[in-house]
C-alpha positions in Angstrom: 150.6 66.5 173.8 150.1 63.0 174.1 150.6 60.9 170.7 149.7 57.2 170.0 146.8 57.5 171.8 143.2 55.3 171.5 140.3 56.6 169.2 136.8 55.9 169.3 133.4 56.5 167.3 131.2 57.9 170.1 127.6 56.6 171.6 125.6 59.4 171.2 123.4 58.7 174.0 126.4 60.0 176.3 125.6 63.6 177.9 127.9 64.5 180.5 130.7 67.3 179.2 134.4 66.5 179.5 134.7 70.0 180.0 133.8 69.1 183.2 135.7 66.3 184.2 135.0 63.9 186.9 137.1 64.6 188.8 134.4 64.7 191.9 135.9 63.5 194.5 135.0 62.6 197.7 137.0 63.8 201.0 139.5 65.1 198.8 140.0 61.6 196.4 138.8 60.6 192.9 135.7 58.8 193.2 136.1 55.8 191.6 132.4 54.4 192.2 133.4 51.1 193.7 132.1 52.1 197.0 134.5 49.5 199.3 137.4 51.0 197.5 136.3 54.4 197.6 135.7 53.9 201.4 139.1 52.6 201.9 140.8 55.4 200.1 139.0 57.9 202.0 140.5 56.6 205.1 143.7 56.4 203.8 143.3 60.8 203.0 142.0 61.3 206.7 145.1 59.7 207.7 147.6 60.6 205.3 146.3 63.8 203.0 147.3 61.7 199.8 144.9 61.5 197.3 145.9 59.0 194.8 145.6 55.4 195.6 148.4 53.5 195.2 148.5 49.4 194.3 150.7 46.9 195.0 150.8 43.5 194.2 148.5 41.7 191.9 147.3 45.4 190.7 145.9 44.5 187.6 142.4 42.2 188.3 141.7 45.6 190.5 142.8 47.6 187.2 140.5 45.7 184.8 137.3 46.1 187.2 137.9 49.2 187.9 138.4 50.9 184.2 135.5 48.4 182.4 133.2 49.8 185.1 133.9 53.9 184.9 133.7 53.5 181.0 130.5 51.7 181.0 127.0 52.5 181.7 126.0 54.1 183.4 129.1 56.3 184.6 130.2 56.4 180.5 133.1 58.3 181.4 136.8 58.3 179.6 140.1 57.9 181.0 144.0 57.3 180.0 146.0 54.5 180.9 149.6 55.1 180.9 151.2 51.8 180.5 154.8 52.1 181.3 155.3 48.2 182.1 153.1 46.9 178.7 151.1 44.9 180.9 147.4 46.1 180.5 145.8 44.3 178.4 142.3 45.7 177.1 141.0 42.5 176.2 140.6 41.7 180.2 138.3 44.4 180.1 134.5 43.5 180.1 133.4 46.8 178.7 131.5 46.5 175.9 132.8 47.7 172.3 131.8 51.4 172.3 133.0 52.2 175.6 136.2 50.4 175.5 137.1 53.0 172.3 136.7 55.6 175.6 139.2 53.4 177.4 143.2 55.7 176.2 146.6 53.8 176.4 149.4 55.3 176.5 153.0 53.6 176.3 155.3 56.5 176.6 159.2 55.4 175.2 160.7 57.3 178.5 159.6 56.7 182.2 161.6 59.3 183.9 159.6 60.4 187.0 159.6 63.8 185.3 158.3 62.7 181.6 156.0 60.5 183.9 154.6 64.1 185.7 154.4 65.7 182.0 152.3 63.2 180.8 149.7 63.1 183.5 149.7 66.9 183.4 149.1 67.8 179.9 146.6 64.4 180.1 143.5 67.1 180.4 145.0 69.4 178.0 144.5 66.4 175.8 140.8 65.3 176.7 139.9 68.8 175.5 141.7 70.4 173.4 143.7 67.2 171.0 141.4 66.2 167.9 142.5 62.7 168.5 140.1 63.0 171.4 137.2 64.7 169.8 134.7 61.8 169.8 135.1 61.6 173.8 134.6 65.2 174.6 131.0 64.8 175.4 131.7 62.3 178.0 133.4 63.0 181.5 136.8 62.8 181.9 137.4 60.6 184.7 141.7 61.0 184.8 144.3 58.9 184.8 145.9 55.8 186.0 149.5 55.0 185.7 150.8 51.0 185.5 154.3 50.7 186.5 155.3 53.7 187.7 154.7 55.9 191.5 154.7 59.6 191.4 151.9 61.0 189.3 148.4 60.2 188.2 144.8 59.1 190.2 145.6 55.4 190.5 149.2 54.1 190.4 150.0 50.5 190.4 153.6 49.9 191.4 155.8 47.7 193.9 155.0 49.9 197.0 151.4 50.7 196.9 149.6 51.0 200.1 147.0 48.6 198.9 147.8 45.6 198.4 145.9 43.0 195.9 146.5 38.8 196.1 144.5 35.7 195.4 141.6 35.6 198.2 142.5 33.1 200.5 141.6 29.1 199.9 141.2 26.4 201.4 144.3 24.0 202.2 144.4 20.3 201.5 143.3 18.7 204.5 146.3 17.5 206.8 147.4 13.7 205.9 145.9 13.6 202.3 147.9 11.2 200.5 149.7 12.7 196.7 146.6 10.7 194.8 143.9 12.2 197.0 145.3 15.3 196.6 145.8 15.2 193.3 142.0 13.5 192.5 141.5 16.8 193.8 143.5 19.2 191.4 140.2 20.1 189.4 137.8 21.0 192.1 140.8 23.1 194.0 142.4 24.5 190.9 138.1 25.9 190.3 138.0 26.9 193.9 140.8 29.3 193.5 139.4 30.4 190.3 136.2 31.3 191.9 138.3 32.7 195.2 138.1 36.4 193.4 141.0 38.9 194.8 141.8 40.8 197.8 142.6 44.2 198.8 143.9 44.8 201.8 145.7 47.9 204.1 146.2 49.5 206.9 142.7 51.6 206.4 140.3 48.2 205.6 139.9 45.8 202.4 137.6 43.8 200.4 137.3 40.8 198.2 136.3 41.2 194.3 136.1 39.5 191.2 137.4 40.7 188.2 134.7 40.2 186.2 
């Protein structure tokens, strides 16, 4: 089973069974409830048969948006994070308290491509059966995204994703600004690109999001 993993006190208010996980999925992929990401992965099964959806890039603004959203109302589901880079940090999330306890990370020692395939397997076996996990039982269990690795779990974020996330596009200095117009400028650009958001993009569409 998996060890180390997050605990949480849970909001009673929550109804729906883990027994039952979420794993809905629409033509044949986990629903993720962001609907121009679920369109895109949809596309991407027509074409391909793959389920999961697979990130490249600047993965993470995607991660943070899309775990503080399925944990929080009103989806109150609970998922594992299996964080074999040490990146994800659940402070980026804008989840509140309660539901972040929901929110599992694991940071497995090993990251063979078979401990990898373990983990993600016995990740169920864990939602329902592990006392560790007791207080999210009565909520679904969405499933599993996996940060630095390709091979196993619903989302994976990795070096050859099929979606790609970068900074949304901004606007370039004009052409023959001097150094001190440009840089009178630093401030306003440096809040332009702040409030640019991210974009996905592949072969079957993209969109443009903001993290928070």
């Amino acid at each position: 089973m998996l060890d180390g993993l997050r605990t949480a006190l849970l909001d009673p208010a929550t109804a729906a069974a883990a027994s039952h996980p979420s794993g809905s999925s629409r033509h044949g992929v986990k629903v993720t409830h962001m609907d121009e990401l679920d369109q895109v992965a949809a596309r991407h099964f027509r074409d391909t048969q793959a389920a999961a959806i697979s990130v490249s890039g600047r993965s993470l603004p995607l991660l943070y948006k899309l775990v503080s959203s399925l944990v929080a109302p009103p989806h109150r589901q609970a998922l594992l994070v299996v964080d074999l880079d040490g990146r994800f940090d659940a402070t980026r999330l804008t989840c509140g308290v309660d539901d972040l306890r929901h929110v599992y990370v694991q940071r497995p020692a090993h990251s063979s491509p078979e401990h990898l395939r373990v983990l993600v397997a016995d990740a169920d076996s864990f939602m329902l059966y592990d006392a560790a996990a007791q207080a999210s039982r009565p909520r679904q269990w969405w499933g599993t995204i996996v940060l630095g690795g390709l091979g196993a779990g619903d989302i994976m974020a990795g070096w050859r994703g099929w979606l790609r996330v970068d900074r949304d596009q901004v606007q370039a200095f004009a052409l023959g600004m001097s150094a001190d117009e440009a840089l009178a400028q630093r401030n306003a650009r440096q809040e332009a690109v702040d409030a640019a958001g991210w974009a996905a993009a592949s072969p079957w569409g993209g969109f443009v999001f903001h993290e928070g």
